[in-house]
BALOBA-1460 file (C-alpha; in Angstrom, 3 decimals):
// residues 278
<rec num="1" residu="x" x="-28.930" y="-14.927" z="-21.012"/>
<rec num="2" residu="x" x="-31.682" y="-17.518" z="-21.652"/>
<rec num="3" residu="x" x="-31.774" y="-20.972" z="-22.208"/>
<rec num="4" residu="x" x="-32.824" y="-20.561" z="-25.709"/>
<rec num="5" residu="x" x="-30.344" y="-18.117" z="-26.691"/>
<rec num="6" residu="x" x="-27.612" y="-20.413" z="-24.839"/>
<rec num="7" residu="x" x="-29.358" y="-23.645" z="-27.161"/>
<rec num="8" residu="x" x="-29.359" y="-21.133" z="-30.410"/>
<rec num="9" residu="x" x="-26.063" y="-19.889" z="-30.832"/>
<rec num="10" residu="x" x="-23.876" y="-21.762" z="-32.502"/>
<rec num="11" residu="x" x="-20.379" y="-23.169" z="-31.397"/>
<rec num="12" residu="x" x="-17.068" y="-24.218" z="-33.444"/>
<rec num="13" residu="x" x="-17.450" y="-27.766" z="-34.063"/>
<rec num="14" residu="x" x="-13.802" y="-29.622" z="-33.547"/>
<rec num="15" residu="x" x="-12.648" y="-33.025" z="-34.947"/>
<rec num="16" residu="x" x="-11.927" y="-34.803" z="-30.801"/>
<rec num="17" residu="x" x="-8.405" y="-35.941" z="-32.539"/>
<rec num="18" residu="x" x="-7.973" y="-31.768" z="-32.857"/>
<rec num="19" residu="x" x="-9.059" y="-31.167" z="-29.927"/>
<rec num="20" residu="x" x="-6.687" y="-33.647" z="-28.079"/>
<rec num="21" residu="x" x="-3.602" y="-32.107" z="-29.856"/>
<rec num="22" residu="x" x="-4.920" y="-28.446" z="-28.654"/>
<rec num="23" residu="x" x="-5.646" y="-29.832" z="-25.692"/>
<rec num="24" residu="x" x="-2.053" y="-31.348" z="-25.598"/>
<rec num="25" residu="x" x="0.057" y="-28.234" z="-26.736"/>
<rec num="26" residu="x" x="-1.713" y="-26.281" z="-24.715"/>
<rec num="27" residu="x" x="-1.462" y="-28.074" z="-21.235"/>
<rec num="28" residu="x" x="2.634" y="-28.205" z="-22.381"/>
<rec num="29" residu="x" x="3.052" y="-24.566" z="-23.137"/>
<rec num="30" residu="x" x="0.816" y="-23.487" z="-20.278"/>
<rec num="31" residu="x" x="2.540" y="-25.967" z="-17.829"/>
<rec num="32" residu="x" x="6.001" y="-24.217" z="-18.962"/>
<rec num="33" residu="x" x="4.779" y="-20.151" z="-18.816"/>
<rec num="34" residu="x" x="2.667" y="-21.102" z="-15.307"/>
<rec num="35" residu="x" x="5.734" y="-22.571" z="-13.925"/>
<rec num="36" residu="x" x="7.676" y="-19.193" z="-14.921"/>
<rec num="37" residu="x" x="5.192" y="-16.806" z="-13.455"/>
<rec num="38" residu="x" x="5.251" y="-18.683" z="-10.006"/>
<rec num="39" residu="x" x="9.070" y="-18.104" z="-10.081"/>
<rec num="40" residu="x" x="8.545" y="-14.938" z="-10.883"/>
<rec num="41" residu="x" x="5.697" y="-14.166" z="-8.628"/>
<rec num="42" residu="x" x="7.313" y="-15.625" z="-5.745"/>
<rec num="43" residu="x" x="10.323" y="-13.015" z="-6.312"/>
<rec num="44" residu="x" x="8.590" y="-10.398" z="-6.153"/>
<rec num="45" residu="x" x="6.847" y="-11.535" z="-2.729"/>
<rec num="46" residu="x" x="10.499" y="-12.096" z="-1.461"/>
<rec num="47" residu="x" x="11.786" y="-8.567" z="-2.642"/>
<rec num="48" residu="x" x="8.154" y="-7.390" z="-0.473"/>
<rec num="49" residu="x" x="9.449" y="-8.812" z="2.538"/>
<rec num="50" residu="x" x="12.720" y="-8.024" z="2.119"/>
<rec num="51" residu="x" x="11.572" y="-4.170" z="1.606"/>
<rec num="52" residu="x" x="9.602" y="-4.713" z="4.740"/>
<rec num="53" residu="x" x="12.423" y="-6.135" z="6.648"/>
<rec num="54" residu="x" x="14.667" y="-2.835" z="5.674"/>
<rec num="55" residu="x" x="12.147" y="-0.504" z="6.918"/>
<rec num="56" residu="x" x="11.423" y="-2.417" z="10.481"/>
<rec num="57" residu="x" x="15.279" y="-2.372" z="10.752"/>
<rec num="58" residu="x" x="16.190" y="1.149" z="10.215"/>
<rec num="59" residu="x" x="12.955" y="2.518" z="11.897"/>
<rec num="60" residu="x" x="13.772" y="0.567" z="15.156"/>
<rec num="61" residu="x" x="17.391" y="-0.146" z="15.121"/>
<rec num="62" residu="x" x="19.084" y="2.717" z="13.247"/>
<rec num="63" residu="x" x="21.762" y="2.621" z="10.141"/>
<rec num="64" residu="x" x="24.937" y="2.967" z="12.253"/>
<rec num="65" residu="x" x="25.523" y="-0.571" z="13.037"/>
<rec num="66" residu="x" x="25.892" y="-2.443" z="15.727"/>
<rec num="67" residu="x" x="25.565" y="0.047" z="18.768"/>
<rec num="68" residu="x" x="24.332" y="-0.493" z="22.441"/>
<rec num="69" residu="x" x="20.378" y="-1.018" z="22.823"/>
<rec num="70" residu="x" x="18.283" y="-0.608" z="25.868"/>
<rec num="71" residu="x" x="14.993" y="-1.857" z="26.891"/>
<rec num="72" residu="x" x="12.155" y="0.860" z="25.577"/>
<rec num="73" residu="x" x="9.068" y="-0.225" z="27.195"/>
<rec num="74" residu="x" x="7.225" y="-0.214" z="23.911"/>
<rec num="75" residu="x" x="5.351" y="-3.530" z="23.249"/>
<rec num="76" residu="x" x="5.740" y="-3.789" z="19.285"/>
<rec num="77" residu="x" x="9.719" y="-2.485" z="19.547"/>
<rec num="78" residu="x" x="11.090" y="-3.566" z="22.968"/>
<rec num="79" residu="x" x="14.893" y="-2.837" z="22.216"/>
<rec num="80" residu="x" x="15.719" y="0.389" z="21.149"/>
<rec num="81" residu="x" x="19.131" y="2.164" z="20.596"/>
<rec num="82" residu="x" x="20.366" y="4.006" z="23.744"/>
<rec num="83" residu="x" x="20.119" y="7.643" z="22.055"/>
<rec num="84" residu="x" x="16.768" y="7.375" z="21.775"/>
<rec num="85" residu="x" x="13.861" y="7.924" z="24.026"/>
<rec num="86" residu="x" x="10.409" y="6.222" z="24.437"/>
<rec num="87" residu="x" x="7.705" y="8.781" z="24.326"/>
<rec num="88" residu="x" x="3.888" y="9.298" z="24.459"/>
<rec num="89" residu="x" x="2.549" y="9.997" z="20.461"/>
<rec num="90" residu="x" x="0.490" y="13.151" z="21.565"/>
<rec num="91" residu="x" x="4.396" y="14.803" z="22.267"/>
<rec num="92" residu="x" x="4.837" y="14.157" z="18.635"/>
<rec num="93" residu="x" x="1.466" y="14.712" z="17.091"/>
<rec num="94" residu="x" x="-1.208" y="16.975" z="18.239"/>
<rec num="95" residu="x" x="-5.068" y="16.677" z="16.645"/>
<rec num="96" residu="x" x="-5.522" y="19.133" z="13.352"/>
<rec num="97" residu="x" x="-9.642" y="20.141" z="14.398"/>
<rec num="98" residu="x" x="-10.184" y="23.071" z="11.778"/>
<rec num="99" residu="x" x="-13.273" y="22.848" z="9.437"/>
<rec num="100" residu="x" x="-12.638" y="23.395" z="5.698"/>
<rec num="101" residu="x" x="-12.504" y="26.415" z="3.876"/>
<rec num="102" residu="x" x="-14.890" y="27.530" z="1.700"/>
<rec num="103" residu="x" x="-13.664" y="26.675" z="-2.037"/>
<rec num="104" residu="x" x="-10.699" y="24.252" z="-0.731"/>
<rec num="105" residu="x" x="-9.943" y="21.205" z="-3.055"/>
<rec num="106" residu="x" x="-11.518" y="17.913" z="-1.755"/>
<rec num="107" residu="x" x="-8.794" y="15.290" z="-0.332"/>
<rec num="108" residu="x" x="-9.426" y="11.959" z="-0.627"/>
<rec num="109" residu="x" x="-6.644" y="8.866" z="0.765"/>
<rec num="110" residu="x" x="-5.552" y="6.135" z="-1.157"/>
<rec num="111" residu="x" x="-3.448" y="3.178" z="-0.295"/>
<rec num="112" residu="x" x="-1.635" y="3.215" z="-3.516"/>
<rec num="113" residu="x" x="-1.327" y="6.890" z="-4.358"/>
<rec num="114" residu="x" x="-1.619" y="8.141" z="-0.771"/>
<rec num="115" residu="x" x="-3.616" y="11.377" z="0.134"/>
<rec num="116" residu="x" x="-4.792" y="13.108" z="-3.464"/>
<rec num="117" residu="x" x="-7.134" y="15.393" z="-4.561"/>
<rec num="118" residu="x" x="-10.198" y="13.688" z="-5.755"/>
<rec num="119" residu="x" x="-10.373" y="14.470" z="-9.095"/>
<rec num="120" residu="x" x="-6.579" y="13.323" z="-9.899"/>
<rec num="121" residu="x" x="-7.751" y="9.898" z="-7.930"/>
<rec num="122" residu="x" x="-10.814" y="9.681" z="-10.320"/>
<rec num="123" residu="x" x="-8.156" y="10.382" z="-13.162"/>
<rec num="124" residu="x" x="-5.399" y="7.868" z="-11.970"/>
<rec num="125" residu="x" x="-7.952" y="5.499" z="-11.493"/>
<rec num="126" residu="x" x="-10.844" y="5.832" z="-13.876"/>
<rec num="127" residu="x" x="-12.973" y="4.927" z="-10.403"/>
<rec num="128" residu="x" x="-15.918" y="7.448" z="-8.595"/>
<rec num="129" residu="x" x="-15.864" y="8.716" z="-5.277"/>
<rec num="130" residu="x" x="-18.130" y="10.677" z="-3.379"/>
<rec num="131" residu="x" x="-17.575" y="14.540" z="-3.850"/>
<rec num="132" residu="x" x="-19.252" y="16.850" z="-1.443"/>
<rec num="133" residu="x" x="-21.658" y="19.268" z="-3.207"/>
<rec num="134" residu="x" x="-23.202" y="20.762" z="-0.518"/>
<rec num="135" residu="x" x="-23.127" y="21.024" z="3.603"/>
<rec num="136" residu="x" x="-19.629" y="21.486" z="2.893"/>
<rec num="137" residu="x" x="-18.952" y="22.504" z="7.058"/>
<rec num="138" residu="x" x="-18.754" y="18.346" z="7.178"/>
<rec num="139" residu="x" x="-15.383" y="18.998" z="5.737"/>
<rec num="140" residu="x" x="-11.635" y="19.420" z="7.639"/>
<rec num="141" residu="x" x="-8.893" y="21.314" z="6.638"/>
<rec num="142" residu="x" x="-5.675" y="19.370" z="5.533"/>
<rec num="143" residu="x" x="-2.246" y="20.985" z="5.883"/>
<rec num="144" residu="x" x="0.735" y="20.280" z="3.749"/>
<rec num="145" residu="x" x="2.783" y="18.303" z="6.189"/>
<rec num="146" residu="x" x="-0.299" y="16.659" z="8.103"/>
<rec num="147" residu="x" x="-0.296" y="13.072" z="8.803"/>
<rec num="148" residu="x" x="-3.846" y="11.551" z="8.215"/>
<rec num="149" residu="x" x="-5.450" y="8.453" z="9.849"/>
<rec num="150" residu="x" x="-7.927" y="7.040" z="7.535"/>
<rec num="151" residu="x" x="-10.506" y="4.030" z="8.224"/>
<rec num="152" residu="x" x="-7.513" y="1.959" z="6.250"/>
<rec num="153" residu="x" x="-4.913" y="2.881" z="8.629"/>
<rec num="154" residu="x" x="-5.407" y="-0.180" z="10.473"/>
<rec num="155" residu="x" x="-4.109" y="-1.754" z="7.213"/>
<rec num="156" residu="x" x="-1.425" y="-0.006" z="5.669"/>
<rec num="157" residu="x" x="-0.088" y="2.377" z="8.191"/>
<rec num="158" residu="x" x="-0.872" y="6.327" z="8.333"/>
<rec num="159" residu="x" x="-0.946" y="8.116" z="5.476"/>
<rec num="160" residu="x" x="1.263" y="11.681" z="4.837"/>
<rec num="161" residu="x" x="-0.269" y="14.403" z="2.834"/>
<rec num="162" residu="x" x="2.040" y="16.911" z="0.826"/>
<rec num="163" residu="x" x="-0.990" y="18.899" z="-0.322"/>
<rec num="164" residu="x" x="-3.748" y="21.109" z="1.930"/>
<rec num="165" residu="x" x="-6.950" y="21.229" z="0.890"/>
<rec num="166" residu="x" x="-10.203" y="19.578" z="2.779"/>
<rec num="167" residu="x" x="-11.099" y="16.037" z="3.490"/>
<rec num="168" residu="x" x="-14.204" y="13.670" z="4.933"/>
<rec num="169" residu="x" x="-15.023" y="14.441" z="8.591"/>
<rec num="170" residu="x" x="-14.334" y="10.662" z="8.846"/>
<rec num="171" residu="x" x="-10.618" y="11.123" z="8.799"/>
<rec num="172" residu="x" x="-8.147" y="12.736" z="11.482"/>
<rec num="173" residu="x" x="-5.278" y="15.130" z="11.118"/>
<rec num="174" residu="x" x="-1.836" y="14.997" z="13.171"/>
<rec num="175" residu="x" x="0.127" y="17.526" z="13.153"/>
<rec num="176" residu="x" x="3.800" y="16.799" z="13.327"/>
<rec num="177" residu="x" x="5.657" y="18.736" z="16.442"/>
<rec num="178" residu="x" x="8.500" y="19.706" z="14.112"/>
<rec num="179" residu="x" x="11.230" y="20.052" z="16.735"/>
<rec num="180" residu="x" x="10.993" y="15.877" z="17.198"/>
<rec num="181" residu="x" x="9.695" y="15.030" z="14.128"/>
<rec num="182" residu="x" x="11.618" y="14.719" z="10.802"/>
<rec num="183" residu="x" x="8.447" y="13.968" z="8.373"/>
<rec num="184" residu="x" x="9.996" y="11.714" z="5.892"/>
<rec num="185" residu="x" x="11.264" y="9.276" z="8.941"/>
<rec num="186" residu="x" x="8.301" y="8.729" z="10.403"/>
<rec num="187" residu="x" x="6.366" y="8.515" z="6.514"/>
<rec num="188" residu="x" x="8.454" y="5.354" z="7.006"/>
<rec num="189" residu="x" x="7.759" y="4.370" z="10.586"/>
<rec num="190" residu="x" x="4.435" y="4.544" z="10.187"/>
<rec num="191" residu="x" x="3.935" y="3.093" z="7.339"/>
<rec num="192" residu="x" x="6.043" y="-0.303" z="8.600"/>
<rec num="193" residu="x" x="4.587" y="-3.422" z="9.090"/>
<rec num="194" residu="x" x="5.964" y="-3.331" z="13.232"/>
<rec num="195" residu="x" x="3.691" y="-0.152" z="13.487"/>
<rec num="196" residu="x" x="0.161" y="-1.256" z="11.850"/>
<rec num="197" residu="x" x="0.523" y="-4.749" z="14.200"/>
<rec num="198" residu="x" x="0.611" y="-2.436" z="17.006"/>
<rec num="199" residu="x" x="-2.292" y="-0.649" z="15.558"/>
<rec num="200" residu="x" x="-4.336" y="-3.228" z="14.924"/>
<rec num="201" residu="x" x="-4.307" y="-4.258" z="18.527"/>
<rec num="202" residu="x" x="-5.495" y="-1.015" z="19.806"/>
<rec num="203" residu="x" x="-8.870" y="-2.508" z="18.485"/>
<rec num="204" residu="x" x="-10.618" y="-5.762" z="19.255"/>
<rec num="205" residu="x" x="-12.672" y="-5.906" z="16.261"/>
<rec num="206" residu="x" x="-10.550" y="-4.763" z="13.049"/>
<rec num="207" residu="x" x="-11.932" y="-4.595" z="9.777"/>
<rec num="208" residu="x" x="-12.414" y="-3.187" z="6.652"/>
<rec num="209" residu="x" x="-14.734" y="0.386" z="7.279"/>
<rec num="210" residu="x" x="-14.158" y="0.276" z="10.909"/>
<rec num="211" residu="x" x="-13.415" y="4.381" z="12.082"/>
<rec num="212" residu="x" x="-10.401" y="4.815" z="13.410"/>
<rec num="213" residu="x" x="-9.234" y="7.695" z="15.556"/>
<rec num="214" residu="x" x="-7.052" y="9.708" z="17.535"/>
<rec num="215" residu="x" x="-7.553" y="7.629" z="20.562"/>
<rec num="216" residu="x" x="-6.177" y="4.315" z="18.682"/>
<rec num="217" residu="x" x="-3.363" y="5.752" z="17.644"/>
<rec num="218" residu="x" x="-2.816" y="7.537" z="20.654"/>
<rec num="219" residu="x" x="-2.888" y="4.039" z="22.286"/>
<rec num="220" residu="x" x="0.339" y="3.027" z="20.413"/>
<rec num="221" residu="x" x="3.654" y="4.464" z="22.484"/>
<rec num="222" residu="x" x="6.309" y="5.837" z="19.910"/>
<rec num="223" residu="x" x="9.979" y="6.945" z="20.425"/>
<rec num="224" residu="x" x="11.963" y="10.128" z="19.708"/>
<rec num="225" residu="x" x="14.969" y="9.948" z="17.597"/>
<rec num="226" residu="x" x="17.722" y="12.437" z="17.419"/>
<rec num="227" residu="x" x="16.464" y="14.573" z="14.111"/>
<rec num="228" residu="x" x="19.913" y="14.517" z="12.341"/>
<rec num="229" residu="x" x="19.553" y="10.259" z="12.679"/>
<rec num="230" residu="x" x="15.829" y="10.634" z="11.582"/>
<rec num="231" residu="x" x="17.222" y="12.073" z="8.625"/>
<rec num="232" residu="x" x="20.008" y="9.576" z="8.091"/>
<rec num="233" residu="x" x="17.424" y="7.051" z="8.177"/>
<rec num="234" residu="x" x="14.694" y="8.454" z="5.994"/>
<rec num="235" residu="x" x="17.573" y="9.376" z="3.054"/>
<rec num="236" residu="x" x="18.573" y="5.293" z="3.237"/>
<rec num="237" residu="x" x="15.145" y="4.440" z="3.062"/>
<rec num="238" residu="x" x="14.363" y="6.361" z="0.410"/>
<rec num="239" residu="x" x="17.317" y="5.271" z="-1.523"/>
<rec num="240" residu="x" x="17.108" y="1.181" z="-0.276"/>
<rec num="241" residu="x" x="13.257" y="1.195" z="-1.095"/>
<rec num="242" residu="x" x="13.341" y="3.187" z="-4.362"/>
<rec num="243" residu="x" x="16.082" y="0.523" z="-5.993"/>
<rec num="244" residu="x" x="13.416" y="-2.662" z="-4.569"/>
<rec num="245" residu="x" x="10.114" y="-0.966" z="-5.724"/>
<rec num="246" residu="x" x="12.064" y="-0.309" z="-9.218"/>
<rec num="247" residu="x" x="13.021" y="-4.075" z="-9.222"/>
<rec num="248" residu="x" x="9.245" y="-5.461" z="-7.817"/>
<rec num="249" residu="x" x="8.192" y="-3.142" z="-10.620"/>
<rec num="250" residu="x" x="9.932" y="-4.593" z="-13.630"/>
<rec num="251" residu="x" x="8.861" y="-8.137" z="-12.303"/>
<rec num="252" residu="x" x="5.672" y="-6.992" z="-11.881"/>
<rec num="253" residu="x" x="5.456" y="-5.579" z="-15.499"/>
<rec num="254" residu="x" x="7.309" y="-8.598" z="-17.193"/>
<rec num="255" residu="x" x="4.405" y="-11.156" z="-15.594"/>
<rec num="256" residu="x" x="1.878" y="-8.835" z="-16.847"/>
<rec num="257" residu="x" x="3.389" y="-9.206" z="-20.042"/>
<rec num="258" residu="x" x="3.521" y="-13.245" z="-19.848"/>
<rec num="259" residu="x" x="-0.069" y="-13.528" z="-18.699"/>
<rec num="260" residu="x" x="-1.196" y="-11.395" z="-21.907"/>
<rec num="261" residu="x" x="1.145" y="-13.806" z="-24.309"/>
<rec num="262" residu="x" x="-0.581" y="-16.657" z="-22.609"/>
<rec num="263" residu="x" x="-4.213" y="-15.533" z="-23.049"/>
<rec num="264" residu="x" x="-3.366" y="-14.795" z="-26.873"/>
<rec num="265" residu="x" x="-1.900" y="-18.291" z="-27.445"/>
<rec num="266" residu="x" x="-4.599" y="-20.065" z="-25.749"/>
<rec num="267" residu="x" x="-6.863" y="-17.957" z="-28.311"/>
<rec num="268" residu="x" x="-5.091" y="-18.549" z="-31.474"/>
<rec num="269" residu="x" x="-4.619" y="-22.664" z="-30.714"/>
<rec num="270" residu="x" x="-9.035" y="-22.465" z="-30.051"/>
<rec num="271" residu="x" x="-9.379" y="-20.727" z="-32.878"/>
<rec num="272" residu="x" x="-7.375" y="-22.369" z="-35.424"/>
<rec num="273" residu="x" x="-5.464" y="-19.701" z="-36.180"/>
<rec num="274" residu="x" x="-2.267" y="-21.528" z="-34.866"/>
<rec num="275" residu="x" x="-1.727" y="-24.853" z="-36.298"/>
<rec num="276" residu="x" x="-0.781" y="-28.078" z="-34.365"/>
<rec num="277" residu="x" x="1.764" y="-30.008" z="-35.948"/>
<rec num="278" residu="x" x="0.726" y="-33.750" z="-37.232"/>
């Protein structure tokens, strides 16, 4: 926009008296809904970490209580109950290496929504992403029940994928060794905060776009749990973290709602279409 146009278009003219009482009620009411939101804000964070601390509880120390630990060897979870059993990851996940079939639904992975097909993402989000329309052998195949390390898995954790279909050559497929590996538990495991640390120091130069592979994770010793605890675990995660995220949620919805009251006040006092008392 141009100088001129800025100097040509013309602006609500306000008595300053006016403009000191809007300036007044508004720096009151905004002082009182700001101060709300932080309180409210700050919950939510708190109900975050206390989610977090849940999950690194359960996925290294069990639900049965206080019980006899040993040391495990295992840099990011040194104490581990006595049942279970420190273990290289390649015993628990092997390397998926098929290309895609022809006419398989593209996969994309997504923090939020996890691994999706790309046209649901684009849906969900109303965002683009890059659809392969031809050289198509670039593509892997995806198995329902793979685990998935993305470029962002050295920021929130590996992904799980309950849908097969094909996905970027850019990404790498585990493939769970079912006999030690209850899914759901180890959705949880690694997806906890303990787990990405570790991750993140298989890698001297972390950041945003940086390919990760088979090798980091391979880097990162795990443990085997009995399966009937694995399950034990994953069914009081599931239920512990549903009840939080429901709570964040509402929080999360309610300061949504106070940021849009406070954008329409602020609108109607500038506007005149809310009077300030004498």
């Amino acid at each position: 926009m141009s100088a001129d146009a800025i100097k040509n278009t013309p602006i609500i003219l306000i008595p300053l008296d006016e403009q000191r009482r809007i300036c007044k009620a508004l720096d009151d009411e905004c002082s009182k809904i700001d101060s709300v939101l932080t309180l409210t804000r700050n919950s939510i964070e708190e109900y975050k970490k206390l989610k977090q601390a849940i999950i690194t509880q359960a996925v290294t120390k069990g639900v049965r209580g206080d019980r006899p630990m040993k040391a495990s060897g295992i840099e990011w979870a040194n104490l581990i109950p006595l049942e279970w059993e420190s273990v290289n990851p390649k015993a628990l996940f092997s390397q998926r290496k098929e290309k895609a079939a022809p006419g398989e639904r593209q996969l994309t992975s997504s923090q939020k929504y996890g691994i999706v097909y790309q046209d649901d993402y684009m849906e969900l989000t109303g965002s683009r992403v890059v659809v392969v329309q031809k050289d198509f052998d670039i593509l892997k195949h995806v198995e329902a029940g793979d685990f998935i390390i993305s470029m962002r898995s050295f920021q929130g954790g590996l992904e799980y994928s309950t849908k097969t279909g094909s996905i970027s050559s850019a990404y790498v497929m585990l493939i769970p060794n079912l006999n030690l590996v209850y899914p759901r538990f180890y959705r949880w495991l690694l997806k906890s905060e303990v787990y990405i640390r570790a991750l993140q120091r298989t890698s001297n130069m972390v950041r945003d776009g940086q390919a990760m592979r088979y090798s980091n994770f391979a880097q990162v010793r795990l443990y085997t749990v009995p399966l009937q605890e694995q399950m034990e675990i994953a069914a009081y995660l599931d239920e512990k973290c549903a009840m939080l995220d429901a709570l964040i949620e509402k929080k999360e919805k309610f300061v949504s709602e106070i940021e849009s009251y406070k954008k329409s006040f602020i609108y109607e006092y500038i506007t005149g279409k809310r009077g300030i008392s004498l």
